[in-house]
Backbone as ProteinMPNN parsed JSONL, in Angstrom:
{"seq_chain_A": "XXXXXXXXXXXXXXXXXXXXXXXXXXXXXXXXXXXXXXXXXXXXXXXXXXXXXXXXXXXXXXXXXXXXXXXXXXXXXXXXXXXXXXXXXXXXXXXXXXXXXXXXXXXXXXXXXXXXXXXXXXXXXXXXXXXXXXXXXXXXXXXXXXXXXXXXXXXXXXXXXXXXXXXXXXXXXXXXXXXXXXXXXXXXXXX", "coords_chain_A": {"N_chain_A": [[94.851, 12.691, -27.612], [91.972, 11.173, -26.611], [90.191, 10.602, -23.554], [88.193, 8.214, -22.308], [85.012, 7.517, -20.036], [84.864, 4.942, -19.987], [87.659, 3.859, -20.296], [90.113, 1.542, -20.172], [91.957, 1.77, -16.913], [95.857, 1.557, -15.606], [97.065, 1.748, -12.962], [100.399, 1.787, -11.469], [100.689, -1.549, -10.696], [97.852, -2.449, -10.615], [95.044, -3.23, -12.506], [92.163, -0.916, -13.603], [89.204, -1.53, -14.785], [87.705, 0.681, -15.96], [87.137, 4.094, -15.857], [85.578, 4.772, -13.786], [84.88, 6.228, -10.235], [83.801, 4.98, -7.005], [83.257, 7.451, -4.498], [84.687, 7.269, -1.185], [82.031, 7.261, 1.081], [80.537, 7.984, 3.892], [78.659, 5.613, 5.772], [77.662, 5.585, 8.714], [76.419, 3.052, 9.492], [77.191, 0.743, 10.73], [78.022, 0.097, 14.296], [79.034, 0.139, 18.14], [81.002, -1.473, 17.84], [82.083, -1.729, 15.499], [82.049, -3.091, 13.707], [81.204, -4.903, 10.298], [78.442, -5.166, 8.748], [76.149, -6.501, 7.073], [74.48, -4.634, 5.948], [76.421, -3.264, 4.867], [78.189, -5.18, 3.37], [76.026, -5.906, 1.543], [75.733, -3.16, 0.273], [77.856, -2.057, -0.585], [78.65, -4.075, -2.986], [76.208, -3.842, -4.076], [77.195, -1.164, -5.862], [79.663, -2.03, -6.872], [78.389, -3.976, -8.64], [77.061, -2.118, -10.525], [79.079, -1.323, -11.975], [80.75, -0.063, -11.33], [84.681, 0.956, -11.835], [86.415, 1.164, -9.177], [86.033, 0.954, -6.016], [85.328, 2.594, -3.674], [85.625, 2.155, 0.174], [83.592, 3.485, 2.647], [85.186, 5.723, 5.377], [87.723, 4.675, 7.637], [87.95, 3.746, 11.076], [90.801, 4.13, 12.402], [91.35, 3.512, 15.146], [89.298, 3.098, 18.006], [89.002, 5.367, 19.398], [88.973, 7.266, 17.92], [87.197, 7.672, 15.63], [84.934, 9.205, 13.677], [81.829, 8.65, 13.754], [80.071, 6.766, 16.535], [79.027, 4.994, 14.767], [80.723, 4.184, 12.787], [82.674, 2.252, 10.618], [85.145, 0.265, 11.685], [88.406, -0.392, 12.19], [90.71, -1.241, 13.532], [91.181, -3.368, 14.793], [92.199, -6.977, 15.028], [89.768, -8.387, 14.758], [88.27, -6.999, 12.662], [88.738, -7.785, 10.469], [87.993, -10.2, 8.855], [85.632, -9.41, 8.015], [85.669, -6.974, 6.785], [87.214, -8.684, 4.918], [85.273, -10.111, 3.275], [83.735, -7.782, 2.037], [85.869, -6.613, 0.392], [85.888, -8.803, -1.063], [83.653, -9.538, -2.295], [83.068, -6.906, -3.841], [85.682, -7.427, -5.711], [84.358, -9.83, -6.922], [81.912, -8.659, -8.186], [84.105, -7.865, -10.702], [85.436, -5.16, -9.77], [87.825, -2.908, -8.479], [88.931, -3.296, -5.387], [88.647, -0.707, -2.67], [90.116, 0.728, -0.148], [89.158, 3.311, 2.758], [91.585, 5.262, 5.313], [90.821, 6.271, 8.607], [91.452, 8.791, 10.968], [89.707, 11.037, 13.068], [90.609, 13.016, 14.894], [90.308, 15.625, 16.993], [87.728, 16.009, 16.022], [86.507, 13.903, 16.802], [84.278, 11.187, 18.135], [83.43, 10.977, 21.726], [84.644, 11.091, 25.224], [87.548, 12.373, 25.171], [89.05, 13.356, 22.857], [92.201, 13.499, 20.732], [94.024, 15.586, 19.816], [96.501, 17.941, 17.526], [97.069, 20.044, 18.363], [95.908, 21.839, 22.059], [93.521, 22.8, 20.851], [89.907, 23.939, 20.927], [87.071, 23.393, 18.297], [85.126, 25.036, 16.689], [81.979, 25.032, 17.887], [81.622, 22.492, 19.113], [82.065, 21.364, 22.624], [83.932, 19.75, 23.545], [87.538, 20.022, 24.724], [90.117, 19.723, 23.211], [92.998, 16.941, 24.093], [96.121, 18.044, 23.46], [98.32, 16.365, 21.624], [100.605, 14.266, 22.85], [104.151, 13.34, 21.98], [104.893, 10.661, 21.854], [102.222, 9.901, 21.481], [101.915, 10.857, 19.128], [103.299, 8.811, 17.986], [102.251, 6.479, 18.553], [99.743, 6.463, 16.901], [100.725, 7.014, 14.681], [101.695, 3.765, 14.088], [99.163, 2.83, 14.756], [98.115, 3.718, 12.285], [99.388, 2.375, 10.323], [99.042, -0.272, 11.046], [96.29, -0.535, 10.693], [96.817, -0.35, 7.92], [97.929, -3.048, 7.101], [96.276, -4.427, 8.014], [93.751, -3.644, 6.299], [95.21, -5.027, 3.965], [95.7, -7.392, 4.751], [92.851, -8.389, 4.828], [92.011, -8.454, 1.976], [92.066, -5.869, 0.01], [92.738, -3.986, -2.313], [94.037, -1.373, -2.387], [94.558, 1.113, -0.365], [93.327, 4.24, 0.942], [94.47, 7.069, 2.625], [92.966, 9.189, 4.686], [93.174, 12.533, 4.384], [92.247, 15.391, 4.663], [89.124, 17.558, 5.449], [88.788, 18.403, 7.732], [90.046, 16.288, 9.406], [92.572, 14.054, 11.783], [95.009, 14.565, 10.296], [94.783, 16.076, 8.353], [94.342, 18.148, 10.341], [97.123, 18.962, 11.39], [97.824, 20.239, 9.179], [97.091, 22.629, 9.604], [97.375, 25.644, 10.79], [95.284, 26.498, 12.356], [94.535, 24.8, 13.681], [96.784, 23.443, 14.367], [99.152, 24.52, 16.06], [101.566, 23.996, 17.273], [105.162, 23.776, 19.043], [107.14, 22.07, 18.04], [109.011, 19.452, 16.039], [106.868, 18.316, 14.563], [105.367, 20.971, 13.999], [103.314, 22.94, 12.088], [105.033, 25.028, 10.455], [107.222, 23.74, 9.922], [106.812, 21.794, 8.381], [106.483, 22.831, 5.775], [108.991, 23.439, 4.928]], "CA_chain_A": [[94.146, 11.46, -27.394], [91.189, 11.649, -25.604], [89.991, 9.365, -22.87], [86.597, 7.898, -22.285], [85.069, 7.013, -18.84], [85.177, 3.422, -20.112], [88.866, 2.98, -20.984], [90.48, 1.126, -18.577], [93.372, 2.688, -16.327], [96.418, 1.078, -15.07], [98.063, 2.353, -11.526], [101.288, 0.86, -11.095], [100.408, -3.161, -11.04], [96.935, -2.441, -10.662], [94.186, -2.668, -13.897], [91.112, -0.825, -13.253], [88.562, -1.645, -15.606], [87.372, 1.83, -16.295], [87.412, 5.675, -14.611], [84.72, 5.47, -12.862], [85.382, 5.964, -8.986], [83.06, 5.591, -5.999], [83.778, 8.248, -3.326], [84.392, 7.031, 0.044], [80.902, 8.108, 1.779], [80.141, 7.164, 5.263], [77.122, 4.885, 6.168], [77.419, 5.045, 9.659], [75.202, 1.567, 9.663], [78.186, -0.165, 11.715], [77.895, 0.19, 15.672], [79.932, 0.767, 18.897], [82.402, -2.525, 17.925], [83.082, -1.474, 14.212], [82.259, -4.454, 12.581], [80.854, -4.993, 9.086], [77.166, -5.206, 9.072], [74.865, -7.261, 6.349], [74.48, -3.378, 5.212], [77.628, -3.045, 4.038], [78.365, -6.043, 2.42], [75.123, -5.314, 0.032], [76.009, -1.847, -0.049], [79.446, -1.786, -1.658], [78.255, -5.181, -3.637], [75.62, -3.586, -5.167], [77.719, -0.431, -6.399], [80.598, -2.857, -7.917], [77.441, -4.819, -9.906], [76.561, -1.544, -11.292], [79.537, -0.842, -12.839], [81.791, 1.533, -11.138], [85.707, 0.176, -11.857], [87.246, 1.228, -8.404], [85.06, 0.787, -5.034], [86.355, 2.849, -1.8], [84.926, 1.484, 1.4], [83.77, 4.293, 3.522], [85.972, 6.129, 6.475], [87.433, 3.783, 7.894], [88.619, 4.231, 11.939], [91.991, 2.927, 12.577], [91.249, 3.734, 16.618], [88.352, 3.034, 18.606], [88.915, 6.768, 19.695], [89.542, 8.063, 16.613], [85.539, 7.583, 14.889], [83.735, 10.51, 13.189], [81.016, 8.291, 14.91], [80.072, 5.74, 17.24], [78.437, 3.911, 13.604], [81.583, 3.988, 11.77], [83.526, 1.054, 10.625], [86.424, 0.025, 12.263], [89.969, -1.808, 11.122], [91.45, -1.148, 14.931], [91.383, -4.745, 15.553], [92.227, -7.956, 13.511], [88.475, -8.567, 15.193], [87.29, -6.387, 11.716], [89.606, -8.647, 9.322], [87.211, -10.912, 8.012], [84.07, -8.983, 7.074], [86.291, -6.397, 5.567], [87.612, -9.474, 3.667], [83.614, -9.891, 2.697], [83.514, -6.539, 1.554], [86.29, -6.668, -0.593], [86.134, -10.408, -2.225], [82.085, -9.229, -2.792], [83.541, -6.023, -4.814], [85.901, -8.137, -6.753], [83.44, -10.611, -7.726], [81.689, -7.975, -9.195], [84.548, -6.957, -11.465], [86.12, -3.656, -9.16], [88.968, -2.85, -7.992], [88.459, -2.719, -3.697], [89.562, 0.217, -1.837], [89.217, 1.358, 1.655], [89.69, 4.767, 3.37], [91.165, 4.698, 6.501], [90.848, 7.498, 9.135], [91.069, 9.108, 12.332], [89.177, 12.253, 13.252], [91.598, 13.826, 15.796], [89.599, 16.59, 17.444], [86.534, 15.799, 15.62], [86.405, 12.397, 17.41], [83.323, 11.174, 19.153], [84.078, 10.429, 23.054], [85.358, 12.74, 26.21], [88.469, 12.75, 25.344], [89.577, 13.201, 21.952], [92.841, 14.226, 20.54], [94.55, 16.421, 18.455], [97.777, 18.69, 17.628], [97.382, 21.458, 19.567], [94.621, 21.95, 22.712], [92.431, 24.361, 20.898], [88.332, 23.307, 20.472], [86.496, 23.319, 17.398], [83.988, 25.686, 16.77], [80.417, 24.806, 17.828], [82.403, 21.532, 20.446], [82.239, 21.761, 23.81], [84.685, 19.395, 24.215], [88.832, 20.365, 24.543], [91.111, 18.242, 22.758], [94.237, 16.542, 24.21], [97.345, 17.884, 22.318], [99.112, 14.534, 21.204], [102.344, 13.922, 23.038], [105.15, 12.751, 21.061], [104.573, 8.84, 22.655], [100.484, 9.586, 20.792], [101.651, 10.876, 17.849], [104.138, 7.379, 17.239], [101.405, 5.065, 18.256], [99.211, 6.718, 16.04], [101.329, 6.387, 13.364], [101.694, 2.488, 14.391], [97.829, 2.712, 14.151], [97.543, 4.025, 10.495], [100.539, 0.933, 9.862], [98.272, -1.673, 11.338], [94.881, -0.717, 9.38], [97.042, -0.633, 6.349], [98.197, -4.473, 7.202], [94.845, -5.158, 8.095], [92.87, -3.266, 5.031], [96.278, -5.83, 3.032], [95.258, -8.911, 4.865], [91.632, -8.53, 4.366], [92.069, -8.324, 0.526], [91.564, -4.358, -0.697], [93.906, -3.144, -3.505], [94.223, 0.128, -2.402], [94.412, 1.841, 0.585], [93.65, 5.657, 0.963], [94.609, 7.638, 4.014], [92.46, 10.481, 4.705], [93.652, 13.769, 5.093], [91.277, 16.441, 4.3], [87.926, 17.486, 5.789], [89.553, 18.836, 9.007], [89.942, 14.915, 10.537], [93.969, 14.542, 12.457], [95.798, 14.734, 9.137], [94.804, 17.97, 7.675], [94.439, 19.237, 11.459], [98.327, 19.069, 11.854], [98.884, 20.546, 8.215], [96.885, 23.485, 9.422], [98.02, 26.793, 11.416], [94.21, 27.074, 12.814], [94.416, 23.585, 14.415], [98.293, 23.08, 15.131], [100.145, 25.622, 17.363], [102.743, 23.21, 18.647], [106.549, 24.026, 18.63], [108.043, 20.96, 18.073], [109.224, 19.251, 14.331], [105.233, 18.598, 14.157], [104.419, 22.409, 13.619], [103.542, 23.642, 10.835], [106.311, 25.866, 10.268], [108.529, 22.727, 9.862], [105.871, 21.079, 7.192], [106.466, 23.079, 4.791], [109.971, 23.932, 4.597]], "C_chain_A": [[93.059, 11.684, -26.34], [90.613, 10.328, -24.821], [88.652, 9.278, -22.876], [86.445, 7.358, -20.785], [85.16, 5.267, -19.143], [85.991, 2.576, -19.931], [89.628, 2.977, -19.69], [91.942, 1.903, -18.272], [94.535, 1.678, -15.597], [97.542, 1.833, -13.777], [98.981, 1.415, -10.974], [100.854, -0.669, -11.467], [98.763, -3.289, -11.246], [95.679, -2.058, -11.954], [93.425, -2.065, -13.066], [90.108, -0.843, -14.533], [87.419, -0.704, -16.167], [87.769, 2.929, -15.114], [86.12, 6.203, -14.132], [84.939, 5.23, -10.985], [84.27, 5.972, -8.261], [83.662, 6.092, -4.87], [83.508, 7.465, -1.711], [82.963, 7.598, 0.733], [80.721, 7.278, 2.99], [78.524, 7.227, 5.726], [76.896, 5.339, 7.577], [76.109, 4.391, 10.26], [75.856, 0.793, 10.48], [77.82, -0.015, 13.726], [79.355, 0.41, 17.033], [81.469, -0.533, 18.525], [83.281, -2.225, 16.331], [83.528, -2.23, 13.367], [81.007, -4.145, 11.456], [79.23, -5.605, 9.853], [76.668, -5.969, 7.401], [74.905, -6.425, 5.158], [75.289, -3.246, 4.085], [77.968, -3.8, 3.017], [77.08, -5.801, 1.05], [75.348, -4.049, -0.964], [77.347, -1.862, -1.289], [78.936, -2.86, -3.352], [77.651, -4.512, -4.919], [76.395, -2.147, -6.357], [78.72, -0.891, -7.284], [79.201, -3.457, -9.136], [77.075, -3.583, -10.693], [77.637, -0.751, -12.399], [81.102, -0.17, -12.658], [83.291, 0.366, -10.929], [86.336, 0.721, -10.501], [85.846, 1.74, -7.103], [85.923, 1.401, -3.997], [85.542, 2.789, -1.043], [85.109, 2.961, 2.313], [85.301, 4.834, 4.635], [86.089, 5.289, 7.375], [88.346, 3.695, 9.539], [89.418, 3.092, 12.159], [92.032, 2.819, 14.142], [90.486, 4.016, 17.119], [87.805, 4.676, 18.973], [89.061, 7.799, 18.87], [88.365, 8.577, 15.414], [85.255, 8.938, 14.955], [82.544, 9.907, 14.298], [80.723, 7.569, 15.633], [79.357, 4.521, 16.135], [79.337, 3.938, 13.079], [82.262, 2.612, 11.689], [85.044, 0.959, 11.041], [87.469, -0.704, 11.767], [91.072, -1.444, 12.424], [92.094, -2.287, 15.345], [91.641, -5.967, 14.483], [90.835, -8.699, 13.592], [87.757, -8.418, 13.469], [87.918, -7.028, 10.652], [88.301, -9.054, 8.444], [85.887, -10.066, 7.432], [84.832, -7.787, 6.456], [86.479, -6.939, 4.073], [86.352, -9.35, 2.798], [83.533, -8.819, 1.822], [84.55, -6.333, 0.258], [86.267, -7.71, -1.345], [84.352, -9.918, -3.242], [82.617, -8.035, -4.216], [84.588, -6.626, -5.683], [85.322, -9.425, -7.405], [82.873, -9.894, -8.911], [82.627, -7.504, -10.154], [85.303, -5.245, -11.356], [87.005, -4.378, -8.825], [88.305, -2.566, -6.427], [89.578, -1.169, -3.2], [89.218, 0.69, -0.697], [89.803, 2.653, 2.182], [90.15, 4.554, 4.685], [91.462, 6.096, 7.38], [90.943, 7.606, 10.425], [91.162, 10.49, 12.268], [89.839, 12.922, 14.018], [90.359, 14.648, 16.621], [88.248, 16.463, 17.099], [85.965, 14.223, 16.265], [85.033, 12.563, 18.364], [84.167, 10.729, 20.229], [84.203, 11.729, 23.687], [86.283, 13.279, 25.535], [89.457, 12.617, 24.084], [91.286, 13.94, 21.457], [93.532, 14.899, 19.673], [95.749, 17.45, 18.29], [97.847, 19.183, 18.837], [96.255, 21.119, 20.704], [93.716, 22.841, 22.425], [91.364, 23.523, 20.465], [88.469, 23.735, 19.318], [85.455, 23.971, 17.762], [82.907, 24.346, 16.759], [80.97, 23.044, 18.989], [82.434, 22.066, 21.552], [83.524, 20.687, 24.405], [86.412, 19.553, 23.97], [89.483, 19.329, 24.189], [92.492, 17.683, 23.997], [94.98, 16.856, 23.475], [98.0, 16.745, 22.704], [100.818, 14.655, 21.681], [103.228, 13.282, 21.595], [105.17, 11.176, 20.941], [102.773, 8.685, 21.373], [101.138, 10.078, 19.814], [102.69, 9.36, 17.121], [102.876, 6.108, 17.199], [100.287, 5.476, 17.193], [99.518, 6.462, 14.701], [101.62, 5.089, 13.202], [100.482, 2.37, 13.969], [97.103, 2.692, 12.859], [98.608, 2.717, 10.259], [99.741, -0.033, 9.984], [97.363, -1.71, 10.882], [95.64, -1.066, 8.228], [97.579, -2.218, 6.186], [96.999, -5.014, 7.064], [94.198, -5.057, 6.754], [94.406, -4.648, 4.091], [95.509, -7.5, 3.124], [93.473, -9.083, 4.148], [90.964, -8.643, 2.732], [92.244, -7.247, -0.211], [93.34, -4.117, -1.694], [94.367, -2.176, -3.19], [94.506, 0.457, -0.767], [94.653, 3.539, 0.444], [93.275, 6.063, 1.94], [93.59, 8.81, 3.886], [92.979, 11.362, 5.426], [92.95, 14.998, 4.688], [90.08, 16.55, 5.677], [87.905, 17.874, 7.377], [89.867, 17.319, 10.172], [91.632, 15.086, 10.623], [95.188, 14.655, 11.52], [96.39, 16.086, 8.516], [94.742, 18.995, 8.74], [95.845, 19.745, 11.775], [99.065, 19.618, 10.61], [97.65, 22.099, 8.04], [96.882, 24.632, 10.79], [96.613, 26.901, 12.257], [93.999, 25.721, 13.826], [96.086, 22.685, 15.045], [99.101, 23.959, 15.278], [101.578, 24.64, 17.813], [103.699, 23.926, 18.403], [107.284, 23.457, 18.418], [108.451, 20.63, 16.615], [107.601, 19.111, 14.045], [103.97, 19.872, 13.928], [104.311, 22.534, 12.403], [104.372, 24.66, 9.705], [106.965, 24.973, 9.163], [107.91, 21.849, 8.357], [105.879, 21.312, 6.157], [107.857, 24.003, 3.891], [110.866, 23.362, 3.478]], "O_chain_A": [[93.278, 12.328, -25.314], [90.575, 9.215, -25.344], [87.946, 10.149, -23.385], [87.412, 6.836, -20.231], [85.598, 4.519, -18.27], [85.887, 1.385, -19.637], [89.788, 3.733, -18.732], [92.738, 2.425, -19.052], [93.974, 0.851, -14.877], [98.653, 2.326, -13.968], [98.676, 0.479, -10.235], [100.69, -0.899, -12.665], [98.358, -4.177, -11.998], [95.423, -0.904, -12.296], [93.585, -2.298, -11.868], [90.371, 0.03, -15.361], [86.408, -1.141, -16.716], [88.359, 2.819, -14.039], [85.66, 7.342, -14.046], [85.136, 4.099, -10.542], [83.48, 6.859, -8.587], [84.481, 5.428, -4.234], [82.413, 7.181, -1.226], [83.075, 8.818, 0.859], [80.764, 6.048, 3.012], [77.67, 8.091, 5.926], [75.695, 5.545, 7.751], [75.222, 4.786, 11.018], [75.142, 0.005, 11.101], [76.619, -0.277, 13.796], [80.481, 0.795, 16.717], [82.629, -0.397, 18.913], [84.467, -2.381, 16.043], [84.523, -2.322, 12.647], [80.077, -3.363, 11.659], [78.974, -6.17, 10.916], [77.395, -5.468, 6.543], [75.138, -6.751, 3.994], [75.061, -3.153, 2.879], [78.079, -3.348, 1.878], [77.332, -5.575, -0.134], [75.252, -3.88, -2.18], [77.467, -1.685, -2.501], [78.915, -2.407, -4.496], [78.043, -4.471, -6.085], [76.122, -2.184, -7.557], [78.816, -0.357, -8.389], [79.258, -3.253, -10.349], [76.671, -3.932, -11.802], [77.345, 0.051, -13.285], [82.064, 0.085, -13.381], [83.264, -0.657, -10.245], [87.495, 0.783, -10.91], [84.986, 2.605, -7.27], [86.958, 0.92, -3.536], [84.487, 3.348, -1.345], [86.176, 3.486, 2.631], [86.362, 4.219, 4.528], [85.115, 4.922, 8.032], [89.555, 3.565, 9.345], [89.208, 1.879, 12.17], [92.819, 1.957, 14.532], [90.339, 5.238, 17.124], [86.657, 5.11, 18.88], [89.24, 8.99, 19.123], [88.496, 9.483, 14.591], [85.294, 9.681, 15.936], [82.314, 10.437, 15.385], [81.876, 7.139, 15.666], [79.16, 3.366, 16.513], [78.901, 3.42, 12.051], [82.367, 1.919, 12.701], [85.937, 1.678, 10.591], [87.329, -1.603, 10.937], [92.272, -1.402, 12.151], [93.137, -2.383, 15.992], [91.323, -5.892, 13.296], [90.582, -9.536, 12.727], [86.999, -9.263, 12.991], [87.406, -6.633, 9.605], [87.754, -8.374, 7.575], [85.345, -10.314, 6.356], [84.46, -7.64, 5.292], [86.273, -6.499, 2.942], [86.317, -8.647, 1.788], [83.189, -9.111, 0.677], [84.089, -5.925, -0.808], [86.693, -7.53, -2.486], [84.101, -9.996, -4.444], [82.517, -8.368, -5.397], [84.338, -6.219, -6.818], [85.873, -9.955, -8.369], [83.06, -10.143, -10.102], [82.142, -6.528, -10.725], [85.598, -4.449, -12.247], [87.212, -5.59, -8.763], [87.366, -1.789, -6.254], [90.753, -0.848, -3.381], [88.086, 1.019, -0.345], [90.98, 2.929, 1.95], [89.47, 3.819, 5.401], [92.237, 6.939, 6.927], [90.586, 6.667, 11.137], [92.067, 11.154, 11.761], [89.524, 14.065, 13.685], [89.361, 13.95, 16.798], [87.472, 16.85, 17.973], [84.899, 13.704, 15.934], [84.713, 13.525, 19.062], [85.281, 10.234, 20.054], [84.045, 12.871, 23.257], [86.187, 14.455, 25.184], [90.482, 11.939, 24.154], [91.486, 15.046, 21.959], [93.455, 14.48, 18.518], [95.952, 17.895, 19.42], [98.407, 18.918, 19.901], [95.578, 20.128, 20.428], [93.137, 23.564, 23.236], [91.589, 22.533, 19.769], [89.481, 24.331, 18.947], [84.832, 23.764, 18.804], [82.874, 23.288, 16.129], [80.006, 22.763, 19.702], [82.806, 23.236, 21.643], [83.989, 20.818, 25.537], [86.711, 19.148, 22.847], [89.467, 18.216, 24.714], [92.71, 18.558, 24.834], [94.935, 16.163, 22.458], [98.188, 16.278, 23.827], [101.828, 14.999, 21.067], [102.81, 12.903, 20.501], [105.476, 10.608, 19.893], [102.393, 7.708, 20.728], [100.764, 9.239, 18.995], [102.692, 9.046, 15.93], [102.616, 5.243, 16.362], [99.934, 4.495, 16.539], [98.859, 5.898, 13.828], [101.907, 4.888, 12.022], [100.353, 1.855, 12.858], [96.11, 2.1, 12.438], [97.872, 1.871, 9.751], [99.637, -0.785, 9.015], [97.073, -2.815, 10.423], [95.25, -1.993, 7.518], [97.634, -2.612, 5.021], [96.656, -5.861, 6.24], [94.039, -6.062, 6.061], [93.667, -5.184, 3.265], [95.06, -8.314, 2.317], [93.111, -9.772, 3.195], [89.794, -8.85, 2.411], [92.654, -7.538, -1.334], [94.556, -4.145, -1.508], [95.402, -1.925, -3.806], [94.656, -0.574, -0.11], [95.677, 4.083, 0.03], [92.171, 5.807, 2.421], [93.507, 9.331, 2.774], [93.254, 11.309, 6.625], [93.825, 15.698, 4.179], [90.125, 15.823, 6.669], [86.95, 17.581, 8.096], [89.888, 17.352, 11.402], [92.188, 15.909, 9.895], [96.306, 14.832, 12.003], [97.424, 16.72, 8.304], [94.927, 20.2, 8.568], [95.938, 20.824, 12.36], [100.293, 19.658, 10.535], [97.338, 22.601, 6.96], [96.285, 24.263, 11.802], [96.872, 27.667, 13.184], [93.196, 25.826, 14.753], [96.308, 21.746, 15.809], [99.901, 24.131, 14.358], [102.383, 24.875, 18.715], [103.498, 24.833, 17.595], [108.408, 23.957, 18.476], [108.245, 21.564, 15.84], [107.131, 19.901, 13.227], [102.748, 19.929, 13.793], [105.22, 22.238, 11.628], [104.234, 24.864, 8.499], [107.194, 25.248, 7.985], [108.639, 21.4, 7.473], [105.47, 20.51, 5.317], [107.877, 24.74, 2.905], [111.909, 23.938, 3.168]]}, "name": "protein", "num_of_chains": 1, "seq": "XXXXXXXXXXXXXXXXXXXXXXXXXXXXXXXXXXXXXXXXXXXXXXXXXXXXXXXXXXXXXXXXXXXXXXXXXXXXXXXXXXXXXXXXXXXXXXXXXXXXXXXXXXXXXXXXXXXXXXXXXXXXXXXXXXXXXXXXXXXXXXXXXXXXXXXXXXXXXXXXXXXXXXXXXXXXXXXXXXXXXXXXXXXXXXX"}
């Protein structure tokens, strides 16, 4: 049987009214508070009117300290609730499915004092990470819990975590960015 990008897909409860996806891409058009901008709302808008059955809302920081950049969009606060909502009620008007990414850069973080598994830099960084106590890696994980309430309340169908692209996900599921010795080594990850 062969599929067509047309024919619609069903994920669990969710229709999508074809297989076409837009890739999370980051605008950074947002500012230092990490609220929804004018931008955005057109932006996504116009990509649902053109067609595409499943919309993912850029990278989306679950912790002020956590931003690829100081323009990224934020879901830290229930502050970013409502124009999220915007963003997704706009993409199901058009006929999509909403989805939002949500992220934190670990080591790649703008700011002094970013953090991440282990204390080793990043090539071409001058600045040293914080390895993440055991106390930062729970509220962190509280943090990804509370975007995904938030990205719920705000309307989005979906939620997808990011873990790739070396941001604090894929840094702790790799031997070149997590040294620790604790159950959070890598060792332990893949036993």
């Amino acid at each position: 049987m062969q599929m067509k990008l047309e024919t619609p897909i069903k994920l669990k409860h969710i229709q999508i009214k074809n297989r076409l996806v837009m890739a999370p891409m980051c605008m950074y058009q947002s500012d230092n508070t990490g609220v929804v901008k004018p931008f955005h709302e057109a932006h996504y808008y116009m990509h649902a009117l053109g067609g595409i059955g499943l919309v993912m809302v850029e990278a989306t920081a679950i912790s002020k300290h956590g931003r690829i950049s100081v323009n990224d969009l934020g879901i830290w606060s229930d502050d970013h609730i409502q124009g999220l909502k915007v963003i997704s009620e706009r993409i199901k008007e058009a006929g999509s499915t909403s989805c939002i990414q949500i992220n934190h850069a670990g080591r790649k973080s703008v700011g002094q004092y970013p953090f991440a598994p282990s204390q080793i830099k990043m090539d071409g960084k001058d600045v040293l990470p914080k390895a993440m106590t055991l106390l930062d890696i729970k509220e962190t994980i509280s943090d990804f819990q509370k975007a995904a309430i938030r990205a719920n309340e705000a309307g989005f169908d979906m939620v997808e975590i990011h873990a790739a692209h070396g941001y604090l996900i894929s840094q702790f599921m790799s031997p070149l960015s997590n040294q620790r010795d604790d159950h959070y080594d890598i060792k332990h990850q893949f036993l």
